[in-house]
MIZA-221709 format. One line per 4 residues: their letters; for each residue x, y, z of N, C-alpha, C, O. Coordinates in nm, 3 decimals, always signed. Last residue first. Layout:
a = X Y Z X Y Z X Y Z X Y Z ~ ... .
% end
This chain:
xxxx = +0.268 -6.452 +5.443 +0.181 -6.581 +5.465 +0.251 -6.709 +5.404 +0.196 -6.819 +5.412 ~ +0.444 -6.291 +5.359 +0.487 -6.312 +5.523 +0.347 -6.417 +5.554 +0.322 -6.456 +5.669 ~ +0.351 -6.182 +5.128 +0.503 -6.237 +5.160 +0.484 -6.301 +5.248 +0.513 -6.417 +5.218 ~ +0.124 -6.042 +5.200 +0.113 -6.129 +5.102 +0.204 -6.223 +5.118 +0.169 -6.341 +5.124 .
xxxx = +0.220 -5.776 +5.322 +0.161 -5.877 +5.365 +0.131 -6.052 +5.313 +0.121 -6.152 +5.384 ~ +0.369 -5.667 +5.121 +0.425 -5.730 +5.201 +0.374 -5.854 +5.340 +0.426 -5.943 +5.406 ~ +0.259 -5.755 +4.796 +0.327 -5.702 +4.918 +0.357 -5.781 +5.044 +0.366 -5.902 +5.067 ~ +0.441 -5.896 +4.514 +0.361 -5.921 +4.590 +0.387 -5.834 +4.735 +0.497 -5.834 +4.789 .
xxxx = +0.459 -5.660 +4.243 +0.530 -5.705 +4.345 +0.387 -5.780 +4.444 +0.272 -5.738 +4.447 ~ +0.236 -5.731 +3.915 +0.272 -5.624 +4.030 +0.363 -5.721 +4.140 +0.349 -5.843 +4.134 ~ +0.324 -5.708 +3.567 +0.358 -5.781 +3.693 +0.338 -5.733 +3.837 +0.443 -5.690 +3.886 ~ +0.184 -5.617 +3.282 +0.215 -5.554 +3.417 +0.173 -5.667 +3.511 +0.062 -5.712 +3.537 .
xxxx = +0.297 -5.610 +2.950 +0.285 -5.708 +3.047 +0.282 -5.616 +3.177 +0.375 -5.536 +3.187 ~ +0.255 -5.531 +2.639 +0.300 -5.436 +2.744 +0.248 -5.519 +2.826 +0.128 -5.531 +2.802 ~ +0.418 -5.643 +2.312 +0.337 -5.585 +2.406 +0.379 -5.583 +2.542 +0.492 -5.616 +2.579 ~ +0.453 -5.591 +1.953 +0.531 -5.616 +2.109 +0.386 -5.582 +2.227 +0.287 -5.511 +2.210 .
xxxx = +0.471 -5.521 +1.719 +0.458 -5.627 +1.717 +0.472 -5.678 +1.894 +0.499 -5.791 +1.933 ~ +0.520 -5.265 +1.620 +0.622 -5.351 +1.639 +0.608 -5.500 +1.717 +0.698 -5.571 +1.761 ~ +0.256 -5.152 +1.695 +0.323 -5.161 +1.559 +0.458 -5.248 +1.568 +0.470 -5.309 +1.462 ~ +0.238 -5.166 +1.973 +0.167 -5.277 +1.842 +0.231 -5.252 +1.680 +0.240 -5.328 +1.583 .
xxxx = +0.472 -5.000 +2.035 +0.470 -5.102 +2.059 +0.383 -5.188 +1.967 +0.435 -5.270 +1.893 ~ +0.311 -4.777 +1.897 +0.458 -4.780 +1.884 +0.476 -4.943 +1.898 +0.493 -5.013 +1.798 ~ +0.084 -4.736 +2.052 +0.082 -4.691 +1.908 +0.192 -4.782 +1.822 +0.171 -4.840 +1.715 ~ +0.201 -4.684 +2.299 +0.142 -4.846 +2.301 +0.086 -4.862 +2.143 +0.047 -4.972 +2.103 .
xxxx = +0.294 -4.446 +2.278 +0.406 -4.560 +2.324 +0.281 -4.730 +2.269 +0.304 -4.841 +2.220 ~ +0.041 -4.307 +2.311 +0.158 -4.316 +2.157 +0.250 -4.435 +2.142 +0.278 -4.501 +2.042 ~ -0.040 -4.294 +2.516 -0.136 -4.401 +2.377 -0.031 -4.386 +2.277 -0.025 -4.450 +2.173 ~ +0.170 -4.200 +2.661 +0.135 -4.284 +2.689 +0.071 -4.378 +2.558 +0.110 -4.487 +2.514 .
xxxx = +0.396 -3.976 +2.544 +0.263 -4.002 +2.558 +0.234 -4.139 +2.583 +0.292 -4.210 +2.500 ~ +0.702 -3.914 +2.749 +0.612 -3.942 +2.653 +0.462 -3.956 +2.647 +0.402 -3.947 +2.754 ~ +0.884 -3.837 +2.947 +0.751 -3.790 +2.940 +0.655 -3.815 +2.773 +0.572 -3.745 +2.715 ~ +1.115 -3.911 +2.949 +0.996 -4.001 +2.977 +0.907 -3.925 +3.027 +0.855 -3.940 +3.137 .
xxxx = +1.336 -4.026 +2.646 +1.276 -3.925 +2.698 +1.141 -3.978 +2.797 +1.067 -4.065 +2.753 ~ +1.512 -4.220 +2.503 +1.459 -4.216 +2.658 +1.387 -4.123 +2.700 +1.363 -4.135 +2.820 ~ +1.518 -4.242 +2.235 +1.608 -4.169 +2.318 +1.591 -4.146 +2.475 +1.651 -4.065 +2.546 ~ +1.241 -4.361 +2.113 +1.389 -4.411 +2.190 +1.475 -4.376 +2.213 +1.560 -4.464 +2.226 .
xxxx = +1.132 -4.096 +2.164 +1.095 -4.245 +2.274 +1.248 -4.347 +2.268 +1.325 -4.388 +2.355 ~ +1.239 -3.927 +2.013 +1.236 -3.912 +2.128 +1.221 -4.021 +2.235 +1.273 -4.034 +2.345 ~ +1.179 -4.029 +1.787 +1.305 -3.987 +1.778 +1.310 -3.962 +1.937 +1.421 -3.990 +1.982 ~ +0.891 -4.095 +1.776 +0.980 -4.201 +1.764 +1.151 -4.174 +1.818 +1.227 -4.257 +1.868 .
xxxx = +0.844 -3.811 +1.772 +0.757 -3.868 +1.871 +0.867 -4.012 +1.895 +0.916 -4.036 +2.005 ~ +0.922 -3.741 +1.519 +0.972 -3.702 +1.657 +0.956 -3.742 +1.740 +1.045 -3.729 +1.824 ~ +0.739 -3.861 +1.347 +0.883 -3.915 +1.366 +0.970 -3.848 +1.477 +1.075 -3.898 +1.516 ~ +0.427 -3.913 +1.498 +0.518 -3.837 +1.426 +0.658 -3.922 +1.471 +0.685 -3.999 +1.563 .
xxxx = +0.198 -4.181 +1.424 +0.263 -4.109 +1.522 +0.347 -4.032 +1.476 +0.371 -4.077 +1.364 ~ +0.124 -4.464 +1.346 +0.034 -4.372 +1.322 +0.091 -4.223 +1.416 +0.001 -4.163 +1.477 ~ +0.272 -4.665 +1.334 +0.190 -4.643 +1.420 +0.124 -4.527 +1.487 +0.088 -4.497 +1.601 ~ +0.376 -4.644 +1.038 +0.314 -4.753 +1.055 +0.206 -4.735 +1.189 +0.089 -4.771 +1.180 .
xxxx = +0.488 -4.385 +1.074 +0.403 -4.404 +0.952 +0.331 -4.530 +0.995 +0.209 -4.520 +0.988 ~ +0.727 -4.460 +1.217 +0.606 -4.338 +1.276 +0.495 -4.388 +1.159 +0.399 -4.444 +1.213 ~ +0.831 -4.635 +1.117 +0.789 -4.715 +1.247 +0.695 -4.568 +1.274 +0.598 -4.574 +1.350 ~ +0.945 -4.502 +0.908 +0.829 -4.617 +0.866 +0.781 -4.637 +1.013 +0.661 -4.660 +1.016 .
xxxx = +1.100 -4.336 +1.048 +1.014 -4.258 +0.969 +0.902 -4.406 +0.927 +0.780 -4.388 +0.923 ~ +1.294 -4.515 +1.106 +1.254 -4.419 +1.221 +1.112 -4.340 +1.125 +1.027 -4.288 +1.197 ~ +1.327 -4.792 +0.939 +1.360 -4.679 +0.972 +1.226 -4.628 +1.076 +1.117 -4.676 +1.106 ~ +1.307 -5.159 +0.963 +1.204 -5.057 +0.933 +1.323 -4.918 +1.035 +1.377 -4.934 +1.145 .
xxxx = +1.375 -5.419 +1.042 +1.444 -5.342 +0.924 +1.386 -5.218 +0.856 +1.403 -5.180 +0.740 ~ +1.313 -5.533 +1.272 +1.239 -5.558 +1.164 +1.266 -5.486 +1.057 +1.180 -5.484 +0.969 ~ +1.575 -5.453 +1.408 +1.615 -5.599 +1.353 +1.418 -5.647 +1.271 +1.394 -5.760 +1.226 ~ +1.506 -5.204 +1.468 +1.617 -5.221 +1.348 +1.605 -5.373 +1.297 +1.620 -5.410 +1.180 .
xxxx = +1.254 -5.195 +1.622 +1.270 -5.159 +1.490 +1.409 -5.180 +1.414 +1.408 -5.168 +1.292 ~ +1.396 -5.337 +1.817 +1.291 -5.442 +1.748 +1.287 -5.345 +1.617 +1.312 -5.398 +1.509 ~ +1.634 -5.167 +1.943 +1.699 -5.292 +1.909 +1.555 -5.361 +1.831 +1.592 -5.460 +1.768 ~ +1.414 -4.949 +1.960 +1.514 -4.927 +1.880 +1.537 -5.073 +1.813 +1.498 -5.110 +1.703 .
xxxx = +1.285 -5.045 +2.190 +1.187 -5.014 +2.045 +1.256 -5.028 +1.970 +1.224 -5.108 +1.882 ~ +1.499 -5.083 +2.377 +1.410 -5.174 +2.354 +1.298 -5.184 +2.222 +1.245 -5.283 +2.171 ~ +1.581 -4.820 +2.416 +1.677 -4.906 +2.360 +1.570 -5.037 +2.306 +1.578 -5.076 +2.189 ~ +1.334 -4.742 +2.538 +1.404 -4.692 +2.436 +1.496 -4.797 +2.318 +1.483 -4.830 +2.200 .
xxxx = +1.331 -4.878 +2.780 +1.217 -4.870 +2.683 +1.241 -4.827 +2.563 +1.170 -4.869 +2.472 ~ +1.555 -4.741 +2.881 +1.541 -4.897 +2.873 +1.435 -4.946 +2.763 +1.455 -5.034 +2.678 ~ +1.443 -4.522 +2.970 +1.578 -4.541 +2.825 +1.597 -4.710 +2.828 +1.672 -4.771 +2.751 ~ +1.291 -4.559 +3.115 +1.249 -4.474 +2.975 +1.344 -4.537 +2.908 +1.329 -4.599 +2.802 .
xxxx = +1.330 -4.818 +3.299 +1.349 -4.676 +3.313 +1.272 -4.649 +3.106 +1.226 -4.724 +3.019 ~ +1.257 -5.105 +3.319 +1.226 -4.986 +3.466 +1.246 -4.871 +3.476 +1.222 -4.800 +3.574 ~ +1.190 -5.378 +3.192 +1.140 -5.218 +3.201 +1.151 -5.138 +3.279 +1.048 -5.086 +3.322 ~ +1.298 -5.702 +3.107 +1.253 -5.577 +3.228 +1.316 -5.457 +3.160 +1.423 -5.435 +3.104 .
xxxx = +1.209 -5.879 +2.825 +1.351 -5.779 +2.888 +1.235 -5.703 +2.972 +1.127 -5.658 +2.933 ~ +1.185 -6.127 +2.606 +1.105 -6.084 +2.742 +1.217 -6.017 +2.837 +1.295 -6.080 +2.908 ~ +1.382 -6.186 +2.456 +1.230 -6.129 +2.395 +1.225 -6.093 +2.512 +1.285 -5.986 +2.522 ~ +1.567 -6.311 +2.654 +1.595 -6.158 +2.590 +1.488 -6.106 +2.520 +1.484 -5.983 +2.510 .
xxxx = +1.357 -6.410 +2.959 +1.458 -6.416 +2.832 +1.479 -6.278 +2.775 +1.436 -6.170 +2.817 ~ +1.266 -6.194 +3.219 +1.249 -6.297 +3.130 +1.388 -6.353 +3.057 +1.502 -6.337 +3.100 ~ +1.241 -6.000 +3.438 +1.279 -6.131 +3.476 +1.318 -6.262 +3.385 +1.367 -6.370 +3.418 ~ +0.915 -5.875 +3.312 +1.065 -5.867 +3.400 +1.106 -6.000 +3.444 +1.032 -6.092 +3.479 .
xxxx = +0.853 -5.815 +3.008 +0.808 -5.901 +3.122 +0.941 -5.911 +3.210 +1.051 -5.951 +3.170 ~ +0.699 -5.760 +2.682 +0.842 -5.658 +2.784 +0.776 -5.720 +2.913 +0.659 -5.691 +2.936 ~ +0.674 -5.974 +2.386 +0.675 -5.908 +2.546 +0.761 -5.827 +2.641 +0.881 -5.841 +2.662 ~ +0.621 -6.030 +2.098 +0.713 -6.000 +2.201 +0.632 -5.944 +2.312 +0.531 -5.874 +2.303 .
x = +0.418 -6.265 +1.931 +0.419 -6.131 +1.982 +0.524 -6.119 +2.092 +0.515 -6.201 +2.183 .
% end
C-alpha cells in the first residue's frame, strides 16, 4: 500500500497543498493504467469529482478523496509537528 508521509521516498511524497495531492492521484492512476472514468467507477465517485481533485482544486470532499485514495491503493498518514514545548525538553 502507498503512503503520502512527509519526508519520505518517492512512494512516500509530502502533502501540503491540493495540487500536490493532485499530481499525486494522477502520477498512481496513470502508472496503474486506469483512465479518469475507471478511477471514478472504481471509487465509487463522479468523473468530475476525479477531474477536479487532480487538478488541485481544494475544496474537495473529504470521504471522496479517501474514496479515491483506497481505490488506488494509497493511504493517508498524519504526522503532527512536535511543539514547541516538546522541542525544548
Amino acid at each position: 500500500m502507498k503512503s503520502i508521509l512527509p519526508n519520505q521516498s518517492a512512494s512516500h511524497s509530502p502533502v501540503q497543498s491540493a495540487a500536490q495531492l493532485g499530481v499525486l492521484v494522477r502520477s498512481s492512476r496513470l502508472a496503474m493504467g486506469l483512465t479518469q472514468p475507471q478511477l471514478a467507477l472504481a471509487a465509487g465517485c463522479g468523473l468530475r469529482f476525479i477531474v477536479e481533485l487532480e487538478a488541485g482544486k481544494p475544496t474537495v470532499r473529504f470521504e471522496n478523496v479517501m474514496r479515491v485514495l483506497q481505490a488506488l491503493g494509497a493511504s493517508l498518514h498524519f504526522e503532527a509537528a512536535a511543539s514547541s514545548s516538546t522541542k525544548s525538553k
